[in-house]
N, C-alpha and C positions, 0 to 999 in steps of 0.2 A: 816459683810458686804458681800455678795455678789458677788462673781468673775466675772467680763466679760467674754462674750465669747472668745475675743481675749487677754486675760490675759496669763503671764506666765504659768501659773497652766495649760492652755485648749493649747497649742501650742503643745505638745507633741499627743494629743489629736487628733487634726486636721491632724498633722504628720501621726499616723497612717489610718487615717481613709483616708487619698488622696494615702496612698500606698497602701491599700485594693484595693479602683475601680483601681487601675492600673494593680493591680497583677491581678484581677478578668476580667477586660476586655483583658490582655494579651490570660491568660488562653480562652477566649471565643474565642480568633481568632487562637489561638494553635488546638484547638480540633473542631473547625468549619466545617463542612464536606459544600459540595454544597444542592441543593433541592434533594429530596429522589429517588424515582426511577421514571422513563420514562413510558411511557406504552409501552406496545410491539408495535413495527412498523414492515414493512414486505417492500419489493421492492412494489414500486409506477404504479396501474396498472397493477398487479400479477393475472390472474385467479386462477393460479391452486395452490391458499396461503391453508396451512395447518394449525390445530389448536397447531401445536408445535411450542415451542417459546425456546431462548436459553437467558438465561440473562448474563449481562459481567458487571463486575465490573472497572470501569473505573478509574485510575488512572493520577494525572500531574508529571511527574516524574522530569523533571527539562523542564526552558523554556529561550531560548537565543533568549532574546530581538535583539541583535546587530546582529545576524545570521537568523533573522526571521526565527525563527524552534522551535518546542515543540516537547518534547517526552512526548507518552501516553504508558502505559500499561496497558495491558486487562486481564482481569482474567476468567475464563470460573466458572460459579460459582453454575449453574443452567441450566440444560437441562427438559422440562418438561414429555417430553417423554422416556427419558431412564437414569436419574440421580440415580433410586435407581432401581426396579426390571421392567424391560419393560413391558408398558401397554398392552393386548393381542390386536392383529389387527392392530398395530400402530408399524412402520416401525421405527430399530435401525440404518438406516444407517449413514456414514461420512456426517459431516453438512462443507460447504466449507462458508467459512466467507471474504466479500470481501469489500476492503475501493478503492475509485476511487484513481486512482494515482496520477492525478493534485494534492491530499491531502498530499500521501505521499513523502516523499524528497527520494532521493536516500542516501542511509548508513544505513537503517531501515536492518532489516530481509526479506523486501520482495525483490523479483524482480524488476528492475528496469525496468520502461513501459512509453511510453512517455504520454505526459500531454492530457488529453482529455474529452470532457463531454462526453462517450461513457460508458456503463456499463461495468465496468474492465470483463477480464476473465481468468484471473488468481488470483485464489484466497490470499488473506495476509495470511490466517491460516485456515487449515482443523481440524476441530474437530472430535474425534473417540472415539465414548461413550463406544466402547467395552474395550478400552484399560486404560480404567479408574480402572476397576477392574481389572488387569492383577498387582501385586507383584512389577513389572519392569516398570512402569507406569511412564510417564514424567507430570511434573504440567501443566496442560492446562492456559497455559499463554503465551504471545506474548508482544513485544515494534513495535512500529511502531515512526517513526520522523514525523512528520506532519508539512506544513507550517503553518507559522502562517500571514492569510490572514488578513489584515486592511482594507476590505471592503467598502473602501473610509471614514471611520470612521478619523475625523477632532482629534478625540483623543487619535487615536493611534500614538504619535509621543512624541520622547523622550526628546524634548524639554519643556514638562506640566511634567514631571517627579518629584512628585511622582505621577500624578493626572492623567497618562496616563492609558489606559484599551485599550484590543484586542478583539476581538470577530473571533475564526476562526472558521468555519464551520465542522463538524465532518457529514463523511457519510457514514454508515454501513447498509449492509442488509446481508441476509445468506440462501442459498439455499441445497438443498439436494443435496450428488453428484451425485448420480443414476438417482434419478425422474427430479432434477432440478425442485420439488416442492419451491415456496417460505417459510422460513420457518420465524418466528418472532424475533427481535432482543428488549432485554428489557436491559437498561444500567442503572446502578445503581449507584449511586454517582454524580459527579467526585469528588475522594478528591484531596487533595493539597499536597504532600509529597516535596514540594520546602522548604517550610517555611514562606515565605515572599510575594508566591501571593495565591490571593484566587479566586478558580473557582469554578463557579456554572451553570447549564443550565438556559440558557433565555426564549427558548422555543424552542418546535421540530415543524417541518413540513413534510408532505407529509411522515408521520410516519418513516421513516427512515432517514434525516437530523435532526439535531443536531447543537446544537451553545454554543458555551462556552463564558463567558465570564471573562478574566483573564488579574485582576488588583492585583495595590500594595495592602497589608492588613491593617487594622488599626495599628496597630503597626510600619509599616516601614511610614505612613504619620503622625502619632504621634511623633513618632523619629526625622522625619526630620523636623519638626518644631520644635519641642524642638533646635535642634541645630541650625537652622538657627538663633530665639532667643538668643542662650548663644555665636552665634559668634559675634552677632550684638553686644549686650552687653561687649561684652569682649573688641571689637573694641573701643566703644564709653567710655570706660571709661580709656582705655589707651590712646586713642587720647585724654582728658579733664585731664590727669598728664601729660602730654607732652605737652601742651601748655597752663597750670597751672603755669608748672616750667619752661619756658622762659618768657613769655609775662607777666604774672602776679607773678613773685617773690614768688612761691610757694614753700617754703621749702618742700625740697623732702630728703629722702635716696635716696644714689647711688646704691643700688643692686634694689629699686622698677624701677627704669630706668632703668635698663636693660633686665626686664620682654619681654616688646614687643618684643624685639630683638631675644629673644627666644620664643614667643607667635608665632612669624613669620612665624617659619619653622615647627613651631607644629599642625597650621591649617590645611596642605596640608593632614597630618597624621591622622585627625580628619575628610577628608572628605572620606578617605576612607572606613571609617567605615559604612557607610550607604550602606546599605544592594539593591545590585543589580544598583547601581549609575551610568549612562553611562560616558562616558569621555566625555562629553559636555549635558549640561540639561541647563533649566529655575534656575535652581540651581544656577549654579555658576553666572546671571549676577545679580540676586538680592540679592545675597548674600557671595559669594565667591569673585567673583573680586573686588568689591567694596571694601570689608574687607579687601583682601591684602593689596589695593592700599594706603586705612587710614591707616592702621597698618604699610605700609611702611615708610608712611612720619612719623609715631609717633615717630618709632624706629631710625629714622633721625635727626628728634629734639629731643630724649633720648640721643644720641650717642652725639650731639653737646655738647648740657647741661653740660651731663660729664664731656666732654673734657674741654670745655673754663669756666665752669661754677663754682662757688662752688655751689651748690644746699641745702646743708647743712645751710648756713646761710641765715641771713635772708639780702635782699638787694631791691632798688629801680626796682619799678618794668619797665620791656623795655617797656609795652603798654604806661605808660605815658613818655616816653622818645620819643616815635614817636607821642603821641599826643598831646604833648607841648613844644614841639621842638623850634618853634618858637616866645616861652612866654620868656621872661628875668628876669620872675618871676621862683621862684623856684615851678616844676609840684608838685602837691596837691597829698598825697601818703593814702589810706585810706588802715586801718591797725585792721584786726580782732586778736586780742591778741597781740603775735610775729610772728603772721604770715601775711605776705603783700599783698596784692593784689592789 
């Protein structure tokens, strides 16, 4: 005969094959990078734009939601005119690399400049292709803090958490420091070095803006349903032995009554675990407060039970006590084995 698919023999089966696409789709959001590279963009309206371009690899290095700020790091990765041996005729000088300051927060590495739509003029980091080959050479790299602008975006707010996404604007262009030629800016990535959001470009404008956009990943909106699930459940079947065993004379052990009691203080423990959770979300009103509030009364009628109760044996149940309270007939007890209900 023939085994079912859901037979003993195939559940071991099933088992691994639903921890595969877990492990596989984990993995796809671990090693995820954003859309590939940019094309060069250059300052908006540049006559005297040159055909050198500098590419930078753009990193999210950590992003504080509650302090609306993201750290980015740049990596100089690619100069096209003087990365390996200088082109003849084509000018090796310092490239000055500039982000508007409205972008930058103050505590970055740059200079602190007040907020303005005006083309900064002080540069975030000068680049010097001579010192690349010099022995004593520093990694052409930079961090910059950036705000992280919600653009009137209805979903940027941490109340939709895990479901919330930012979009802040990045804006780089880079000039020569001699000619003040414009020179081109290509960004490559951005990857995600947080863990738990992932950013990718939406699209560029006006060849030198830039837009990210960075939400939770699959995994931290898989996670948190899952638990949402296994609190709901944990709730619901503690509160169904805790008014099993009052109302309906459900013989219980005394140590399963006092689970909730300890299920109690161990939720709070369990909400911490979710990866970047603010201290108020959509979280907790569909799923956390309610859950205490049942889990408190459960462990309320657990603790009575206890006390006044033998729970151990088997006895008439109190729901027909209150519903035939007023019969002078003895209430009707209906009884699955030796257990009452």
């Amino acid at each position: 005969m023939r085994a079912s698919c859901c037979s003993k023999a195939t559940i071991p089966l099933w088992t691994a094959a639903f921890l595969t696409i877990l492990l596989a789709l984990g993995l796809t959001q671990l090693y995820k990078d954003g859309v590939n590279a940019s094309k060069p963009g250059s300052v908006p309206n540049t006559p005297n734009m040159t055909d050198r371009y500098i590419s930078l690899d753009l990193a999210v290095v950590s992003v504080d939601i509650d302090g609306n700020s993201l750290i980015l790091n740049w990596d100089i990765i690619y100069d096209s005119t003087c990365w390996y041996d200088p082109q003849p005729g084509l000018s090796c000088s310092d490239v000055d690399i500039f982000i508007p300051p409205n972008y930058v927060l103050t505590g970055s590495n740059t200079n602190a400049q007040p907020a303005t739509n005006a083309l900064p003029n002080t540069p975030t980091y000068r680049w010097n292709p001579i010192a690349r080959s010099s022995n004593y050479t520093i990694r052409p790299s930079f961090q910059t803090r950036c705000a992280l602008v919600t653009n009137g975006s209805i979903n940027a707010r941490l109340e939709i958490y895990p479901f919330d996404f930012y979009n802040p604007n990045i804006t780089v262009f880079a000039m020569e420091s001699t000619t003040n030629a414009a020179v081109g800016i290509e960004i490559r990535g951005p990857r995600s070095d947080v863990g738990w959001l992932h950013a990718k470009f939406v699209y560029h404008k006006q060849c030198a803006q830039y837009m990210l956009t960075i939400s939770r990943s699959f995994t931290v909106v898989g996670y948190t349903f899952v638990i949402v699930i296994a609190i709901w459940l944990i709730t619901l079947i503690f509160a169904f032995v805790a008014m099993s065993s009052i109302f309906m004379g459900y013989r219980q052990r005394i140590e399963v009554l006092l689970v909730p009691i300890a299920t109690l203080f161990a939720f709070p423990q369990l909400r911490t675990t979710l990866p970047g959770v603010p201290e108020v979300s959509g979280f907790d009103y569909i799923c956390f407060l309610p859950c205490l509030g049942i889990l408190s009364l459960s462990a309320f009628l657990t603790i009575t039970a206890s006390v006044f109760l033998d729970t151990t044996k088997a006895r008439e149940p109190l729901l027909n006590k209150i519903l035939w309270r007023s019969n002078k007939a003895d209430p009707p007890m209906v009884s699955l084995g030796s257990t009452w209900f």
